[in-house]
C-alpha positions as CSV (number, residue, x, y, z in Angstrom):
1,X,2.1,113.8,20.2
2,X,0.8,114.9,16.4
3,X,4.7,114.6,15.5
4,X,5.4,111.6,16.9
5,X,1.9,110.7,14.8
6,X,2.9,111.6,11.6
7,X,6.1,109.9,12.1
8,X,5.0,106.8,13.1
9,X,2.2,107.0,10.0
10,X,5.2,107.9,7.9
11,X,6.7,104.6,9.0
12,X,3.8,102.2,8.3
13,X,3.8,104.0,4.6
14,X,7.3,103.3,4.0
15,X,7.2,99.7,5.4
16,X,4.1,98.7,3.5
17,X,6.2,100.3,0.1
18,X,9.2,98.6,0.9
19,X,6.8,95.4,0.9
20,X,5.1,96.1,-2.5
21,X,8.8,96.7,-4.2
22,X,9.7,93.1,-3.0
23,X,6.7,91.6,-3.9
24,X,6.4,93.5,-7.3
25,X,10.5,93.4,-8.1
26,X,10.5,91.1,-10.8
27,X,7.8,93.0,-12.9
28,X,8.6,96.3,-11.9
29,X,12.3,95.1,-13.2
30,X,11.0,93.9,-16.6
31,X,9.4,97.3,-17.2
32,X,12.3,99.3,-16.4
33,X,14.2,96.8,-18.6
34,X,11.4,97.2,-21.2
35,X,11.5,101.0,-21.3
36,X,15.5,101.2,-21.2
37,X,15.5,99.2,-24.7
38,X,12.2,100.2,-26.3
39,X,11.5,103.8,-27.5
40,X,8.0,103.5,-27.3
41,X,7.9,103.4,-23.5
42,X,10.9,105.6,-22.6
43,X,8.5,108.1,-21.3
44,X,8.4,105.0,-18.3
45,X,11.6,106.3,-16.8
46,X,10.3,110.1,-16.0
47,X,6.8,108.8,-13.9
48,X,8.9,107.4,-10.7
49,X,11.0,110.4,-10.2
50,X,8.6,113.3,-11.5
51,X,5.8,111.4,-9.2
52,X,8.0,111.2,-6.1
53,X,9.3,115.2,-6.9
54,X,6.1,116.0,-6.9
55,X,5.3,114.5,-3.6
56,X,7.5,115.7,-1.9
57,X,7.2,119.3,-3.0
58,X,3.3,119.5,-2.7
59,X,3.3,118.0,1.0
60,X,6.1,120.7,2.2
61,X,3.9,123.2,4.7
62,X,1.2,121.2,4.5
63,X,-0.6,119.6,7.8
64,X,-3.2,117.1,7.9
65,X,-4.6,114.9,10.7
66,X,-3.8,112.2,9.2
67,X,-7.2,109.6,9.8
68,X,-7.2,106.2,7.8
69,X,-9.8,105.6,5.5
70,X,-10.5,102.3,5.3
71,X,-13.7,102.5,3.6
72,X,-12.1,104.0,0.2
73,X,-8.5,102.1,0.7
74,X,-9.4,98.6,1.2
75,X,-11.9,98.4,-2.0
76,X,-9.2,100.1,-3.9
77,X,-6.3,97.4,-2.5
78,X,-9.1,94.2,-3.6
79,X,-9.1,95.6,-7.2
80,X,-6.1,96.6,-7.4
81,X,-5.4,92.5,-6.6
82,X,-7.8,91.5,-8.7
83,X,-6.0,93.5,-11.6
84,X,-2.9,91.9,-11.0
85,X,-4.2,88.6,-10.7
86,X,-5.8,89.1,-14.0
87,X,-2.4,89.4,-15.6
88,X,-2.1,85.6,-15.4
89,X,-5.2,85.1,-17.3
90,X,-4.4,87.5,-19.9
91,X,-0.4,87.4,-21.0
92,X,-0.9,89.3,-23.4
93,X,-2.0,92.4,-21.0
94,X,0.2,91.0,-18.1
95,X,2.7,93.2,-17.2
96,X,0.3,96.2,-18.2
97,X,-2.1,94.6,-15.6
98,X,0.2,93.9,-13.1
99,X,2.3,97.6,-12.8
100,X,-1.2,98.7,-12.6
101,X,-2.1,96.7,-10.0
102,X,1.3,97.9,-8.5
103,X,0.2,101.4,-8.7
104,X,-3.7,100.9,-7.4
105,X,-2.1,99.2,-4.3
106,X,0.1,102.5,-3.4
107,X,-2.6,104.7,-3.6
108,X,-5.1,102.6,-1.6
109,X,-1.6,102.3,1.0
110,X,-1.7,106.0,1.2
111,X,-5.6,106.3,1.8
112,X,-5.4,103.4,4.5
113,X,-2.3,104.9,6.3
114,X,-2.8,108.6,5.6
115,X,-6.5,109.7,4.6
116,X,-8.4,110.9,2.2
117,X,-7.0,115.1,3.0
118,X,-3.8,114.0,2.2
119,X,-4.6,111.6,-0.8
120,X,-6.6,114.5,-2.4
121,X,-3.6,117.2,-1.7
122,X,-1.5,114.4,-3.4
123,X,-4.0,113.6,-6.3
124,X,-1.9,114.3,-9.4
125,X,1.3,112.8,-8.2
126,X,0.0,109.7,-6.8
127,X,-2.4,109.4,-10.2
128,X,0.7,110.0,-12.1
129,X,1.9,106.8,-10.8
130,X,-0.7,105.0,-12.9
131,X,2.0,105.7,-16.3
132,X,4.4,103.0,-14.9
133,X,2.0,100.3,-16.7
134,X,2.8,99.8,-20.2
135,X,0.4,100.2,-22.6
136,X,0.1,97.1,-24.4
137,X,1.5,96.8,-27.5
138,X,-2.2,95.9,-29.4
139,X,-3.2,99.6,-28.0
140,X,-0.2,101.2,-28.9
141,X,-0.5,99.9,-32.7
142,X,-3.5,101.1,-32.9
143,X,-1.9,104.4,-31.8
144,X,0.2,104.4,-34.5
145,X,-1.5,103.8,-37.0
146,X,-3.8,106.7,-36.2
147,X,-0.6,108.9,-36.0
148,X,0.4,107.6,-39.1
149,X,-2.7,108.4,-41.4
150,X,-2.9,111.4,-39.5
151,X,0.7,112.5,-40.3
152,X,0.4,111.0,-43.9
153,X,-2.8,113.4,-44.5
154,X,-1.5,116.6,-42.9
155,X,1.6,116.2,-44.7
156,X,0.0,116.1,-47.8
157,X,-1.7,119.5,-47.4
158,X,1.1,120.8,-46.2
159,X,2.5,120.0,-49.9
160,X,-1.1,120.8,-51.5
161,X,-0.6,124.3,-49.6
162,X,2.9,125.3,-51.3
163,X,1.9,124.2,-54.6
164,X,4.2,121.0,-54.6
165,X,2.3,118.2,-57.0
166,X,1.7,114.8,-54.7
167,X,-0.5,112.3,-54.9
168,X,-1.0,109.7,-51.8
169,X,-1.6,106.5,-51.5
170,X,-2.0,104.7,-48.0
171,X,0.7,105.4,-46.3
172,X,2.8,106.9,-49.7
173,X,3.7,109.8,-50.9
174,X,4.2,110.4,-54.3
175,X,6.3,113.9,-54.8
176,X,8.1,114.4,-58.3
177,X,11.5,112.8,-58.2
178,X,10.6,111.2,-54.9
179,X,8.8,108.7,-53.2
180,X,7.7,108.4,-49.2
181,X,6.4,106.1,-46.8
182,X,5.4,107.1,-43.1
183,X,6.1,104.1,-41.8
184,X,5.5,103.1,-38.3
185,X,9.3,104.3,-37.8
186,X,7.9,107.5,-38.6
187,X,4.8,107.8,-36.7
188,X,6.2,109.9,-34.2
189,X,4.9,108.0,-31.0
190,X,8.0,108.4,-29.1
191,X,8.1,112.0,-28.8
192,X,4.0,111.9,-28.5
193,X,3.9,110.3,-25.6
194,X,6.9,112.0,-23.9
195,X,5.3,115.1,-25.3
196,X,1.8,114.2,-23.7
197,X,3.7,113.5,-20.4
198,X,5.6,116.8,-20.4
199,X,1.9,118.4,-21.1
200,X,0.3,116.7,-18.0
201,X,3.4,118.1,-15.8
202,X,2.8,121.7,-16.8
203,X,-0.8,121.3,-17.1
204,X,-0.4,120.5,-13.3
205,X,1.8,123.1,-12.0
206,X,0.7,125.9,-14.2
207,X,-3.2,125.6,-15.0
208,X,-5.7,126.2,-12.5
209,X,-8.3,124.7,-13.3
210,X,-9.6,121.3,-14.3
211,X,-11.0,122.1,-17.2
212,X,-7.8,123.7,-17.8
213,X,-5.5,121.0,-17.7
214,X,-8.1,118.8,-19.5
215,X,-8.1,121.5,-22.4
216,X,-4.4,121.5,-22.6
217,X,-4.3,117.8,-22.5
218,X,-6.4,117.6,-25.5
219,X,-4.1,120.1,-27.6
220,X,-1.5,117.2,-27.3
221,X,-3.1,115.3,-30.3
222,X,-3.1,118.1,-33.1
223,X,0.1,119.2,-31.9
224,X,2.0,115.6,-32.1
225,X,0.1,115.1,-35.2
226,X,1.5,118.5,-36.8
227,X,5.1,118.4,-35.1
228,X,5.2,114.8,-36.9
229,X,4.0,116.4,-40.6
230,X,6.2,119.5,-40.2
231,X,8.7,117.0,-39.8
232,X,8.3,115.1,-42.6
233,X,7.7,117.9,-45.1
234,X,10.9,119.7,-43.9
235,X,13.1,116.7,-44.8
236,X,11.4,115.8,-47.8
237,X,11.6,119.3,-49.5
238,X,15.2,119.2,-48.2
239,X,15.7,115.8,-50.0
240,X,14.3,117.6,-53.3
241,X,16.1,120.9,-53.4
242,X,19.1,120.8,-51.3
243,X,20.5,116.8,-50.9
244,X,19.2,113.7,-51.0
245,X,21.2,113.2,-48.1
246,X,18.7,115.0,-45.8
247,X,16.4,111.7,-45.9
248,X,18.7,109.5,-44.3
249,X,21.0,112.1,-42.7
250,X,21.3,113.4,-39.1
251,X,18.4,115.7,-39.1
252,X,16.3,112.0,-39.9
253,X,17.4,110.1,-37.6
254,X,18.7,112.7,-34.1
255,X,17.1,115.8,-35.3
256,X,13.7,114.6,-33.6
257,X,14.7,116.7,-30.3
258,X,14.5,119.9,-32.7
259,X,10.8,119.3,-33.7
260,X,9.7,118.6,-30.6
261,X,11.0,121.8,-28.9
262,X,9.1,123.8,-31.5
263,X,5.9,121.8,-30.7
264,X,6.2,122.3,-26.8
265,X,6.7,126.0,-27.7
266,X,3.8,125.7,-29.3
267,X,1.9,124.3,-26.1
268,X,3.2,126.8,-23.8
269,X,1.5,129.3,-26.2
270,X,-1.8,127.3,-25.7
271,X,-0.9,127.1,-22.2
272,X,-1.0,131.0,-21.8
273,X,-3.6,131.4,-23.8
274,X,-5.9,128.8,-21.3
275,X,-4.4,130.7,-18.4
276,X,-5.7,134.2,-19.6
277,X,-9.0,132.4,-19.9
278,X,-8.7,131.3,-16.1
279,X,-8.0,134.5,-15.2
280,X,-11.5,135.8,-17.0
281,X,-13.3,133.8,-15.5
């Protein structure tokens, strides 16, 4: 009888997600669309699979009596509405808005069909979910901007710290013989966000505490920052001493990947480093 339960619970879930992908095809479309053709929110295309791996994973050997919670689900399913209806009001914020109310809905399906046990075994995953809404693009100037002063300024030590004479200005560097601008080309918020993503994933699976995966989260911002000045330095003293061919070459524009790898090795050293601490404790 508790089989046939979860089967038929399994079926309501399924139906009622099968509803909210019709009803929510058109935006859920444009944001697929939108992260296919814009860098800045390619990190979209890893939240639907890693969320659904994850599922499905964590709930293997895992029983609950499954025992809808209305109480939590319904108030959860009226603002997640309310959110999406607010994407009319505001176009600006409306497909941001409206994936969001997408993703509120899901998790209030799960609490109404499943229960709370099971929404709290599932926390991370179904939170993950909440990435599919694009951040608007006011937020994510503001974003890079701060990665661009940031960059700008730790670049500019970096210089100060090998001797090499700069002067900044703004956004400009001023190096003998050569003159840079971290534009917003250069901010680095591609690989930040997919780097914060890939930090939330292993915070998750290999931290074991919250405070943990808080801590590690928070080492994302330094480290983007410093993967993004490392970066620039590299290719600018290549520009000045080796060929000027550096700055516009293939390491500038594909050699991104090879930056980023040393940063996350640079996390998973944090990472160990917070799990020794959990350990400790």
């Amino acid at each position: 009888m508790a089989f046939a339960s979860d089967r038929s619970h399994a079926k309501f879930l399924w139906a009622g997600i099968a509803a909210l992908l019709l009803l929510f095809s058109r935006p859920l479309f444009a944001v697929f669309r939108l992260a296919w053709s814009t860098d800045e929110y390619t990190h979209i295309l890893l939240v639907l699979p890693v969320s659904l791996g994850l599922i499905y994973f964590e709930s293997r050997g895992k029983s609950f009596v499954d025992k809808s919670n209305l109480v939590a689900g319904v108030p959860l399913a009226l603002v997640a509405v309310g959110l999406s209806g607010l994407g009319f009001v505001f176009p600006a914020s409306g497909l941001f808005l409206t994936i969001l109310g997408f993703a509120l809905l899901c998790l209030s399906l799960v609490l109404v069909v499943h229960g709370s046990a099971r929404f709290l075994s599932l926390l991370f995953p179904l939170l993950f979910l909440l990435l599919l809404a694009p951040v608007p693009l006011p937020w994510l100037d503001r974003a890079i901007v701060f990665l661009q002063g940031a960059s700008t300024e730790m670049t500019f030590l970096l210089f100060r710290a090998v001797g090499i004479p700069v002067f900044k200005n703004g956004f400009v560097l001023a190096l003998p013989g050569l003159q840079i601008e971290v534009a917003k080309q250069c901010s680095g918020i591609r690989s930040s966000l997919m780097l914060l993503v890939t930090a939330l994933i292993l915070g998750h699976l290999f931290s074991r505490t919250l405070w943990g995966q808080l801590a590690f989260a928070a080492f994302v911002v330094p480290f983007a920052v410093a993967k993004n000045a490392v970066r620039i330095f590299t290719l600018s003293v290549l520009g000045m001493y080796v060929n000027r061919s550096f700055l516009e070459g293939h390491l500038h524009h594909d050699g991104g990947i090879v930056f980023f790898v040393v940063a996350l090795g640079g996390l998973m050293l944090v990472l160990q480093g917070i799990r020794w601490l959990e350990r400790r404790a």
